[in-house]
Structure formats: C-alpha cells, structure tokens
TORVO-289623 format. One record per residue (C-alpha): x, y, z. Coordinates in steps of 0.05 Angstrom, whole numbers, plus 5000, padded with zeros to 4 digits. Each point is the difference from the previous one (the first is absolute). Last residue first. Layout:
N
XYZ...
***
This chain:
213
403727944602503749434996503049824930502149264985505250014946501749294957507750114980500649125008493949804988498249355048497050475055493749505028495050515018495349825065494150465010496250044927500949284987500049704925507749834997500349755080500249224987501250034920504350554995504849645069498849354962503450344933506350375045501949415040506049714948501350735001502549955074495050525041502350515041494150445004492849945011497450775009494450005050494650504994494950265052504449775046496749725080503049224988496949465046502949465041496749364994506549665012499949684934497450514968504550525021506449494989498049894918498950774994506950045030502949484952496650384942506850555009496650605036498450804974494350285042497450724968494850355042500549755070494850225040503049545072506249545008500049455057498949424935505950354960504749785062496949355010500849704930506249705012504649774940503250694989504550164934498050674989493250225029499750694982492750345026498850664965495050495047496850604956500050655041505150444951504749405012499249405062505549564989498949325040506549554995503049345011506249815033504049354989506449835047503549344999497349804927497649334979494549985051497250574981497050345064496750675005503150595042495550574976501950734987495350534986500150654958498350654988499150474940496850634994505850485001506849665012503350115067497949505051501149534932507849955019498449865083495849354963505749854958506449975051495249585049499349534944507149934976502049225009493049844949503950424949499850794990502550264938501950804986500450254925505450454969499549664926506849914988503549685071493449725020498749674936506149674999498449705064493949864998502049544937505649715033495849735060494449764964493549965038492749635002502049374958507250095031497049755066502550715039492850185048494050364997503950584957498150804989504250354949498050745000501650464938504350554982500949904935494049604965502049354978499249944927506149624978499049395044492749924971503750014949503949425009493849524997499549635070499349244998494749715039500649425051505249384981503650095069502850724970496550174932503750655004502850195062495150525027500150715007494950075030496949755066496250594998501750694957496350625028500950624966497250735026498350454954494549794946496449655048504449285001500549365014504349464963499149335012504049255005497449525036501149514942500550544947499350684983493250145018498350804993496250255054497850754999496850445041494150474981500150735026495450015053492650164983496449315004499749364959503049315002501749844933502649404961503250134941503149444954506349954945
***
C-alpha cells in the first residue's frame, strides 16, 4: 500500500480506492463511500472482492455520480441499507445531500451538473473536509467544471479528463490528482505515463489508501 501526505494540524482524512470510481473516505467518524458498491467487473471494469462488501462501516454515507452499474449496484445498496443502517444519495438526490451535510461538523459539500453522455443525469462533487477540498469527477467527459475550480487539494478524474484539459488548454488547480477508473488492460501504460510523477497518481491497487492531512 502507499501514503501520500498533505500536511497540517487537522486530523488526517482518508481515501481508500476500492475500485473503478469507487472510494472510501473517512476521519475516523464520519464514512463516506462513493460510487460504491459496484457491480463486480460490470462492462469489463474492475471486479470488487467480497470483502470489501463485508467491511462497510455501519452507518455510513453512499454518495453516487450517477446508476451505470460500474459506479452502483442496486441490490447491493440495498441490502446494505436494510443491515448496516446507512443513508445513499444518487445523482437524482443532490438537493437532499447538500441540506444533509448542513448538519455534520466540518464537512461540506458541492454539487455539479456534469455531462456523461451515456447517462441522463451525471453530477460531480467538491467535498471540502477539515479545510482540504476533494474534487470527485465520476464518469464526466467535460473538463470545464474542474477547470472553474480553485486550491483544490486532492482531484480524483478518469485519464479522459486529463486528455480533455489538455486539449482545450484548460488547466487543473489540484495539488494531487488521483487517476481512477481505469480497465486493467490500461493499468501498465497508466504506471508507465504517470508512475514516476509526484502530482498525478495512477490508482491501479485495489485497497491502496491516500491520507490527507
């Protein structure tokens, strides 16, 4: 597993990647899962390991971009609903989670309409947590939205975003970006393009933990 670290007093946060765009964030108290639980190896993307099922944290929050099944399984959220005592919020429930996170201590967040073009509704979010800002892409094609966002500290974006920024010239303000939601035919060029970079981290290891402090 690797550490990165971006230092100051606040209690560190952090990102484990599950899978595809698939994370859990957490301080210690308060559990974040997005755009997991997954369908395992759904549209030939990464398969999820079942205990990764097992050790969902009760209580927990269960953001979504959208409903593709590589981002979101139905009967799994479910289940884990019903046993687990969590809340989910999908890309249909954004007003629903912002008026949520008026209430919990330290965290706030921001919802983006962003386009996918295989989805009829996509949103994208900015979490800002103890200070640190965490941009979460999802499935999003369009570069625009991260390009208007200022001081973020953690940017996680499939490559085609980084692909659309440079096209367009647009440039990304993270002081890290997270690669996610790669196929694992992609995983070796993703090491080889980004594996020696200190700013852009391909996530190919599936349990890999980030920590943002």
């Amino acid at each position: 597993m690797f550490s990165y670290y971006i230092s100051n007093a606040q209690n560190p946060i952090k990102v484990k990647f599950i899978g595809n765009c698939g994370l859990h964030l957490t301080d210690g108290d308060t559990n974040i899962y997005v755009d997991f639980p997954y369908v395992s190896g759904a549209y030939g993307y990464m398969k999820c390991n079942p205990l990764q099922i097992d050790s969902i944290k009760n209580n927990a929050l269960f953001l979504f971009t959208h409903k593709h099944k590589d981002h979101y399984s139905k009967k799994i959220v479910k289940s884990i609903l019903k046993n687990k005592n969590g809340q989910s919020f999908t890309q249909w429930k954004s007003k629903k989670l912002v008026k949520y996170f008026e209430s919990v201590p330290n965290i706030t967040i921001e919802v983006f309409k962003t386009k996918h073009r295989f989805s009829l509704r996509h949103k994208s979010y900015l979490i800002t947590w103890n200070g640190k800002r965490i941009y979460l892409s999802g499935d999003t094609e369009d570069s625009k939205t991260i390009g208007s966002i200022q001081n973020i500290d953690w940017a996680f974006l499939p490559p085609w975003i980084l692909d659309d920024a440079k096209e367009k010239n647009i440039k990304i303000d993270a002081n890290k970006i997270g690669v996610y939601h790669l196929y694992p035919s992609e995983i070796a060029s993703a090491i080889e393009e980004w594996g020696q970079t200190k700013s852009i981290i391909p996530l190919t290891k599936q349990g890999d933990i980030i920590r943002i402090q």
